[in-house]
C-alpha positions as a Markdown table, in Angstrom:
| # | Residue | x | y | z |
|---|---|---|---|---|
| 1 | Unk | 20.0 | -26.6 | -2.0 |
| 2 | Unk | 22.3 | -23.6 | -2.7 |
| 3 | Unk | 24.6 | -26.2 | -4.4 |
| 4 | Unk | 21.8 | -27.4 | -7.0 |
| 5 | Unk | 20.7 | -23.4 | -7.7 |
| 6 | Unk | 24.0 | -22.5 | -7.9 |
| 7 | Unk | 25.0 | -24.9 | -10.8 |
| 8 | Unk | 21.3 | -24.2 | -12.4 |
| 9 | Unk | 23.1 | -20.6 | -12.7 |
| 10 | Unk | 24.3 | -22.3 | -15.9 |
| 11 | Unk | 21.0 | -22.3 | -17.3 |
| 12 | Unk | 19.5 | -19.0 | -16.1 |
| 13 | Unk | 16.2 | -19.6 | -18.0 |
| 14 | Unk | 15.3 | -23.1 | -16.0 |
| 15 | Unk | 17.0 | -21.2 | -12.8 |
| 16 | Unk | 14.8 | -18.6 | -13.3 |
| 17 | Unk | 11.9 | -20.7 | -13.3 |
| 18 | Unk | 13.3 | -22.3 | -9.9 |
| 19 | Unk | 13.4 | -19.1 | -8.5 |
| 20 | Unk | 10.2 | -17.8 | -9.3 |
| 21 | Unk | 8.2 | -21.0 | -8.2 |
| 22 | Unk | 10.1 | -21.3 | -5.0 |
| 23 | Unk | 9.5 | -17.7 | -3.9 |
| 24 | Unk | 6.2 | -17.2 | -4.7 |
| 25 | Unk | 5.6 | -20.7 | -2.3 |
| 26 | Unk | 7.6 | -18.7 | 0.3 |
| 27 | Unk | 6.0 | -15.5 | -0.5 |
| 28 | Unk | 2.2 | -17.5 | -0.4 |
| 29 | Unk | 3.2 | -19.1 | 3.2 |
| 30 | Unk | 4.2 | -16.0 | 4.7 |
| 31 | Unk | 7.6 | -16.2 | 5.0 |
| 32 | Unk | 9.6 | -12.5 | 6.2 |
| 33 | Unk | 10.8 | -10.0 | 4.3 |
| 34 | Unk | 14.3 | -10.8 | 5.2 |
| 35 | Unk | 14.3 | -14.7 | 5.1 |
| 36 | Unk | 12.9 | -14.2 | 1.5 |
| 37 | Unk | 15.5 | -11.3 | 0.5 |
| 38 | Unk | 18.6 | -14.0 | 2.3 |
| 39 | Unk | 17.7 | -16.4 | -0.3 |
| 40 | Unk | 17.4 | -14.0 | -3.0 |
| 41 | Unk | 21.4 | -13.3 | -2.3 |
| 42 | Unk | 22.2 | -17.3 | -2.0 |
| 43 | Unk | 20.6 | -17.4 | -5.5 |
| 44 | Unk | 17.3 | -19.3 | -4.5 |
| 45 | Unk | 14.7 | -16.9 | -4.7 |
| 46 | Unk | 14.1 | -13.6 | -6.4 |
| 47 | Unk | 13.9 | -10.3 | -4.6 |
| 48 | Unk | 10.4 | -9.7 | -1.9 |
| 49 | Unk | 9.7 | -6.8 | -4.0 |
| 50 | Unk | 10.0 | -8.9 | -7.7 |
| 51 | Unk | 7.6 | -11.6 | -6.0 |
| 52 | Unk | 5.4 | -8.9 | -4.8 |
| 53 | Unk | 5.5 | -7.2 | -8.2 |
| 54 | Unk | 4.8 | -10.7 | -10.2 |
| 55 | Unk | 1.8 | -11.8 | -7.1 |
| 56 | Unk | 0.3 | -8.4 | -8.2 |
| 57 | Unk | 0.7 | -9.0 | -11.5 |
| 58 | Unk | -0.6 | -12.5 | -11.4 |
| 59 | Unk | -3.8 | -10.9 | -9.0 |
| 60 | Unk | -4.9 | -8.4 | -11.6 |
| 61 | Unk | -4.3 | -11.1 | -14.5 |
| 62 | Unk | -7.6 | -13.3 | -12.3 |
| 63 | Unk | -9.8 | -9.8 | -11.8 |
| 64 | Unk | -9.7 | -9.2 | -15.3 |
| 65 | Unk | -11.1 | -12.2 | -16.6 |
């Protein structure tokens, strides 16, 4: 909830974490542009174009090997 990620804030390393894992599950399932981009302003998600940069990031990481 927005409550929970909000008083994660404290730790921004574990929140961080939070964010990442829950994004890329919304990114993976399709969810908009703008419902991903709301959350990322309530704090519960990173930014569409930081998930798309790290789903890259983690693509390229499985070519290689």
């Amino acid at each position: 909830t927005v409550i929970d990620s909000q008083i994660a804030n404290i730790r921004s390393q574990n929140n961080l974490a939070f964010q990442m894992i829950h994004g890329l599950c919304l990114f993976s399932g399709g969810s908009s542009r703008k419902t991903i981009d709301l959350l990322a302003r309530c704090g519960l998600s990173p930014a569409y174009d930081t998930l798309h940069n790290a789903h890259a990031a983690m693509a390229d990481g499985q070519i290689q090997r």
